[in-house]
C-alpha positions as CSV (number, residue, x, y, z in Angstrom):
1,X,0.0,0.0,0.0
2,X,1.5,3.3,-0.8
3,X,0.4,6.7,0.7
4,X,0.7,10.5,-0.6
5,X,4.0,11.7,1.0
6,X,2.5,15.1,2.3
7,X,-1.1,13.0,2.8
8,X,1.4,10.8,5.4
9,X,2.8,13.5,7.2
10,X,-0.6,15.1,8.2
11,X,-1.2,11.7,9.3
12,X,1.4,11.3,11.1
13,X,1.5,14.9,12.8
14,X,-1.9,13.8,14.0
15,X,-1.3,11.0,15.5
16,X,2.2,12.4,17.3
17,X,0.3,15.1,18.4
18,X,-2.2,12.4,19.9
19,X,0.3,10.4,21.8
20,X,2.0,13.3,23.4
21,X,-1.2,14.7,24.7
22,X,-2.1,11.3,25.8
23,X,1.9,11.2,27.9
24,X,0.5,14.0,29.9
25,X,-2.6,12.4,31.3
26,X,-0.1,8.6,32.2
27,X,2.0,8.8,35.4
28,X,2.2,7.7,38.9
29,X,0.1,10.4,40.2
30,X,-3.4,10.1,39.0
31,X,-4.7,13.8,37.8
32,X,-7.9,14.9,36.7
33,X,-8.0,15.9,32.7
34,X,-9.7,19.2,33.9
35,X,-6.6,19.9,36.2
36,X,-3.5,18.8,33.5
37,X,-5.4,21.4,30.9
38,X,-5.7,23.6,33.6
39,X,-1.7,23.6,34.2
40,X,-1.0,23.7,30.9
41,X,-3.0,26.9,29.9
42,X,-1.1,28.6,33.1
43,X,-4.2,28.8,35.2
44,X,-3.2,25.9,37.9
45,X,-1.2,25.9,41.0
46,X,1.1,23.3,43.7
47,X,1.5,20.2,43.1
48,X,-0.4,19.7,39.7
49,X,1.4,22.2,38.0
50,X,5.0,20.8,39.5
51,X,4.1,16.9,38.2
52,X,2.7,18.2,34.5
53,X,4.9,21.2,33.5
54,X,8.1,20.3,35.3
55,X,7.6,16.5,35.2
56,X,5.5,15.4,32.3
57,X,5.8,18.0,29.7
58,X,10.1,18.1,29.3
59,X,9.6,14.3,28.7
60,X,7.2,14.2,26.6
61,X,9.0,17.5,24.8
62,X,12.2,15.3,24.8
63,X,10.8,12.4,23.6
64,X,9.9,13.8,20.6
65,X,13.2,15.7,19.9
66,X,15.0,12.6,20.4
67,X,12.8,10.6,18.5
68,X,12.7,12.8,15.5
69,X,16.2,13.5,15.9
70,X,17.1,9.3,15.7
71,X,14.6,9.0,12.8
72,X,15.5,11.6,10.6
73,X,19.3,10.2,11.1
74,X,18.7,7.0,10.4
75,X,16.7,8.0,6.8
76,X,19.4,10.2,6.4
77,X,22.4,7.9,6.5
78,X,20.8,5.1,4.8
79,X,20.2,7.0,2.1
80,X,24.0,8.7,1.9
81,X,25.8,5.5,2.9
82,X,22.7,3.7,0.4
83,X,22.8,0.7,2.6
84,X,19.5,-0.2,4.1
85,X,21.4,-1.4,7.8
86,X,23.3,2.5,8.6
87,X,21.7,3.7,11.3
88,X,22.9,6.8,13.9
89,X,24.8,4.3,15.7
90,X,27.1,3.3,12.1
91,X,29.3,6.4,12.4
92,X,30.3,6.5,16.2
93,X,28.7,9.5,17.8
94,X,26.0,7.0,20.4
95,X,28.8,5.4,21.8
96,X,31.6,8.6,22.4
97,X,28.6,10.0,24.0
98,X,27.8,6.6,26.3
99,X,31.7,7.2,26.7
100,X,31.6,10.6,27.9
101,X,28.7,10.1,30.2
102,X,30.8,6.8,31.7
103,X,33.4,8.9,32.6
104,X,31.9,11.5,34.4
105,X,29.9,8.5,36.5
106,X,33.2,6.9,37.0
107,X,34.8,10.2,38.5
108,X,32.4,10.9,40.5
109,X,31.3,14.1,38.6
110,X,28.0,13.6,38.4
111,X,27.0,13.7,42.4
112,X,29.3,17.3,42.6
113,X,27.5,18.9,39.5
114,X,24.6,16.9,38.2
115,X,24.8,18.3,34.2
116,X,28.0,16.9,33.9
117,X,27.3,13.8,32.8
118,X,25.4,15.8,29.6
119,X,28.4,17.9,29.5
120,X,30.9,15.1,28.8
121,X,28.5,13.2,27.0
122,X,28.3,16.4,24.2
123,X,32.1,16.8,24.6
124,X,32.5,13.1,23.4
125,X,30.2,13.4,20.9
126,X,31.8,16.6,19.6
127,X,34.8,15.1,19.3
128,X,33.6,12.2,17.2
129,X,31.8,14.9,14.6
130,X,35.3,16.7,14.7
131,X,36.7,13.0,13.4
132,X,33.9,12.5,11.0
133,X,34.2,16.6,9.4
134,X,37.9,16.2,9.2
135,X,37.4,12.5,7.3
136,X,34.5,14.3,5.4
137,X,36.2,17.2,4.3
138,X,38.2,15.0,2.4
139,X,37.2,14.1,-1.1
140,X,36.8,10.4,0.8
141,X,34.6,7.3,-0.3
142,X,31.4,6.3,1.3
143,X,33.3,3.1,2.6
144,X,35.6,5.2,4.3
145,X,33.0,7.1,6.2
146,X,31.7,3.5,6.9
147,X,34.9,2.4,8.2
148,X,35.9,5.1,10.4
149,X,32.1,5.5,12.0
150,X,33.0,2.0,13.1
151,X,36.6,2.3,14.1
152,X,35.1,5.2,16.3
153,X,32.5,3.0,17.6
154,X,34.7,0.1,18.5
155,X,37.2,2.0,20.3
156,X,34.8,4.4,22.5
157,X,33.0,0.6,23.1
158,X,36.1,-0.9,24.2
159,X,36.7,2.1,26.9
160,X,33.1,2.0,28.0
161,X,34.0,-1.6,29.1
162,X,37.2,-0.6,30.2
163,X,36.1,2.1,32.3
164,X,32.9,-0.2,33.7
165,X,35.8,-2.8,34.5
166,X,37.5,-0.5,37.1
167,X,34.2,0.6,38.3
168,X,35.4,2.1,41.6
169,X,32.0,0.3,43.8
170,X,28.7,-1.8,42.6
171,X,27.0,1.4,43.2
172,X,28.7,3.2,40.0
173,X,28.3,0.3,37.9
174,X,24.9,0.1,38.4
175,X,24.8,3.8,37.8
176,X,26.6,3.5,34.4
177,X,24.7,0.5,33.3
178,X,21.7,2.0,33.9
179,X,22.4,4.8,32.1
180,X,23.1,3.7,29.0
181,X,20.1,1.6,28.6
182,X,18.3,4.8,28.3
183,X,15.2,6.9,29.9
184,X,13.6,9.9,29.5
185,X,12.4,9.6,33.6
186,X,13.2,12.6,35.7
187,X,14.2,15.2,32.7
188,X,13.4,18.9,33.2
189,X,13.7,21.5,30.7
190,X,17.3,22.1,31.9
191,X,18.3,18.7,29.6
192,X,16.3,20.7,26.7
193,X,17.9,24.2,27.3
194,X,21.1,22.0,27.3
195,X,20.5,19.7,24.4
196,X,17.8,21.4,22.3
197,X,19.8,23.8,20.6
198,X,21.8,21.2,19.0
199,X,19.4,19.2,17.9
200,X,18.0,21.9,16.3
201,X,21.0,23.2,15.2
202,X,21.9,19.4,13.2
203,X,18.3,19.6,11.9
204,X,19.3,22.9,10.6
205,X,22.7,21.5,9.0
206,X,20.3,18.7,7.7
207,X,18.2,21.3,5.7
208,X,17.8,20.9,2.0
209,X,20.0,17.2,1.7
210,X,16.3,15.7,0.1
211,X,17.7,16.4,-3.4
212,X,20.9,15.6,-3.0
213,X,20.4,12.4,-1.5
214,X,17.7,11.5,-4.4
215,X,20.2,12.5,-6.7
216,X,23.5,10.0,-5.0
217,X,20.4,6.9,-5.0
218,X,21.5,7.0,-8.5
219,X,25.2,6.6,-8.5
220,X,28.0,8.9,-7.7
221,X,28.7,9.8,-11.1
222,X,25.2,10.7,-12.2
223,X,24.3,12.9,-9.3
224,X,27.5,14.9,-10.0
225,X,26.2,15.6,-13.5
226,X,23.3,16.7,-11.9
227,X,25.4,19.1,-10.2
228,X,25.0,17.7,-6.6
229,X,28.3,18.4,-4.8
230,X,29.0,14.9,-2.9
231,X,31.1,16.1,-0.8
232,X,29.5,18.7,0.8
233,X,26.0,17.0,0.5
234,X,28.1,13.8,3.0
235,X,29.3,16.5,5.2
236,X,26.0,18.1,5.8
237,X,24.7,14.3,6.6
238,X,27.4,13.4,8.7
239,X,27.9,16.7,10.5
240,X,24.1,17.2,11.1
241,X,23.3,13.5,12.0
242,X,26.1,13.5,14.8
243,X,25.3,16.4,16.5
244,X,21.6,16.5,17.0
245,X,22.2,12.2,17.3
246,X,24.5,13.0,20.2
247,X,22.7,16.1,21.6
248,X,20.2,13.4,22.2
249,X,22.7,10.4,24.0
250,X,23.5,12.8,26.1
251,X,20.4,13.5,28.0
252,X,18.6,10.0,27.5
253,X,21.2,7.7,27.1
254,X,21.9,5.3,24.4
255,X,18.5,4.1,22.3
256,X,18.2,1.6,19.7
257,X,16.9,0.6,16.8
258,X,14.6,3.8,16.1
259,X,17.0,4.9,13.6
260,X,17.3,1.6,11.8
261,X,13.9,0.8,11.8
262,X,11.6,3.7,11.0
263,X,12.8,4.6,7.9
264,X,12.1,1.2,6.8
265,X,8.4,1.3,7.7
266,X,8.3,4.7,6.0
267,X,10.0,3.1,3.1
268,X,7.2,0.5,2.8
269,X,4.8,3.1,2.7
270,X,5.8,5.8,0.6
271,X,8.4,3.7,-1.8
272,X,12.2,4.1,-1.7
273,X,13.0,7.9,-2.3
274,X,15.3,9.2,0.1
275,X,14.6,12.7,0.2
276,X,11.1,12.1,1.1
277,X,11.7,9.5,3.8
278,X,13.1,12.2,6.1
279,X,10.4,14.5,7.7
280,X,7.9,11.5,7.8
281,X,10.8,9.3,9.9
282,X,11.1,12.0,12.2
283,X,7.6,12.4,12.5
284,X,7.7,8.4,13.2
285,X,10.4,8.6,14.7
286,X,8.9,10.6,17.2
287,X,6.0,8.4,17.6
288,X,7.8,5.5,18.1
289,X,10.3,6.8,20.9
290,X,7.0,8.7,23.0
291,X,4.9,5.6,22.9
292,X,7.9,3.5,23.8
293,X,8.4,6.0,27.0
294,X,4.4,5.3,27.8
295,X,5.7,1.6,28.5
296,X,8.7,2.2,30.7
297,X,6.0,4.2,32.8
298,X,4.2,0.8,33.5
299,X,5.8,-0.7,37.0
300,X,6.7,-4.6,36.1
301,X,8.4,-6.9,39.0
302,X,10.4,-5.2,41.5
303,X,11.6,-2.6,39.1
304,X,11.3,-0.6,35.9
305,X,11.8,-0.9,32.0
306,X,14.1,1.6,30.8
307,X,14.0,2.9,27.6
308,X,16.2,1.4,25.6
309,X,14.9,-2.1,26.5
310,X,11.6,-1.6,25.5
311,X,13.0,0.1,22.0
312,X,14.9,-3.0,21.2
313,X,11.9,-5.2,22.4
314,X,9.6,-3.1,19.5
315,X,12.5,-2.4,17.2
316,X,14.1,-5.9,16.7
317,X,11.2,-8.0,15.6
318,X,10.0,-5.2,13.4
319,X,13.6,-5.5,11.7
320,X,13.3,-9.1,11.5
321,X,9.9,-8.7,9.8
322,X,10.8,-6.1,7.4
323,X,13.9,-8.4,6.2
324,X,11.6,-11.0,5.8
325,X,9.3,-8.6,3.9
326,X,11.9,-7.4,2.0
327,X,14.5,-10.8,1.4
328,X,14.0,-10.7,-2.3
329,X,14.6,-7.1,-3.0
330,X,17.7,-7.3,-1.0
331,X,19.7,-9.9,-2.9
């Protein structure tokens, strides 16, 4: 079944705009509707306008920036690197955030001044886009972006471990692990002061790459007679994709899947054009990461799903469902 592109996006807008209104109303504390619109148009007071505008509305605000930020990404490097399995996590920046975040639990930073595990999280994940922009610059191959996305990623995984390793007690262990499985519990709008402007600011570096990327689904050479300018169209990718990718690590820790899948269930319904898989992925995107966060908020056992469990959960056998879908186009 294929859908209208801009027919899809309304849709889709909708139905966001359904599940974060529906966030507000799902929490431990039981509010009336009457009171949650109340605190939302300005005119409540105490506790109910603590839980929704200081509680309940930076997640659900945050939930959709991360989403969108991991969807958009995802439909954006597949279609640059034009392999169908590139997601945010394929050049580097997820993991020299987890790696920055690690550090500052392992020092101890994090109980003296609480934002520095974002801080250190956005300094690694600088320093992998400085890696990328410098490779980038370069008149350099897709395979070479490939390789050094994962070269990045291997060695910021292999200190993760190391620095887990010498955890200095259980208690930062524990700490660290839970970390990177991911959650949007107990953000305020300090995390989006801190890590919305660069999300915006890689959506903004993002702008316009539609055309180009259409263009480079056709091969190298024909896009440049076309007049697309690779190399600046893959720095534009690369650049914007790591920064608003690891804006987002830093505040909610390391999350699955969303970038790899979504633009493969936009794909199916829209067909394989890559410049118009990007504003409905973040849209989905979006959708995708919120509703996961309406799980976590269910207590199960003695404790509670974290974020990036529940994405992998939802993510994985979608994967495995669109390869099978898919297994003859693929060959």
């Amino acid at each position: 079944m294929r859908i209208n592109p801009p027919l899809l996006t309304i849709l889709l807008s909708l139905l966001l705009f359904a599940v974060a209104f529906s966030s507000l109303f799902i929490g431990a504390a039981d509010l009336p509707a009457g009171d949650i619109v109340a605190a939302l148009m300005g005119t409540a007071d105490g506790p109910t306008e603590i839980i929704v505008l200081e509680l309940r509305l930076p997640r659900v605000v945050l939930g959709i920036l991360a989403g969108a930020s991991l969807g958009i990404s995802g439909a954006a490097l597949q279609g640059l690197l034009r392999n169908p399995l590139a997601d945010p996590g394929v050049i580097g920046v997820s993991a020299t955030a987890g790696l920055g975040a690690v550090i500052a639990i392992y020092f101890g930073l994090s109980a003296v001044f609480p934002l520095s595990i974002q801080i250190l999280s956005m300094a690694g994940a600088l320093l992998a886009t400085l890696i990328l922009s410098l490779i980038s610059s370069r008149d350099s191959s897709v395979l070479t972006l490939i390789l050094a996305g994962i070269g990045i990623s291997a060695l910021a995984t292999a200190a993760i471990s190391l620095t887990m390793n010498f955890a200095p007690n259980p208690m930062s262990l524990q700490d660290m692990i839970m970390w990177l499985l991911g959650s949007l519990e107990n953000r305020t709008m300090t995390d989006i002061s801190l890590a919305g402007p660069f999300i915006l600011l890689g959506w903004l570096i993002m702008q316009g790459v539609g055309q180009g990327l259409d263009a480079s689904s056709l091969g190298e050479e024909t896009a440049q007679t076309l007049g697309i300018n690779l190399k600046w169209l893959r720095m534009k990718v690369i650049i914007g994709s790591a920064i608003c990718v690891g804006a987002t690590v830093s505040v909610c820790g390391s999350i699955g899947f969303v970038g790899l899948v979504v633009p493969h269930m936009v794909r199916s319904l829209i067909g394989h054009s890559p410049g118009r898989l990007l504003i409905p992925s973040a849209l989905l995107g979006a959708i995708l990461l919120s509703g996961a966060d309406l799980l976590t908020r269910m207590p199960i056992g003695h404790g509670q799903l974290r974020l990036g469990v529940v994405t992998a959960f939802i993510g994985s056998p979608l994967f495995l469902y669109i390869i099978y879908r898919t297994r003859g186009t693929m060959r």
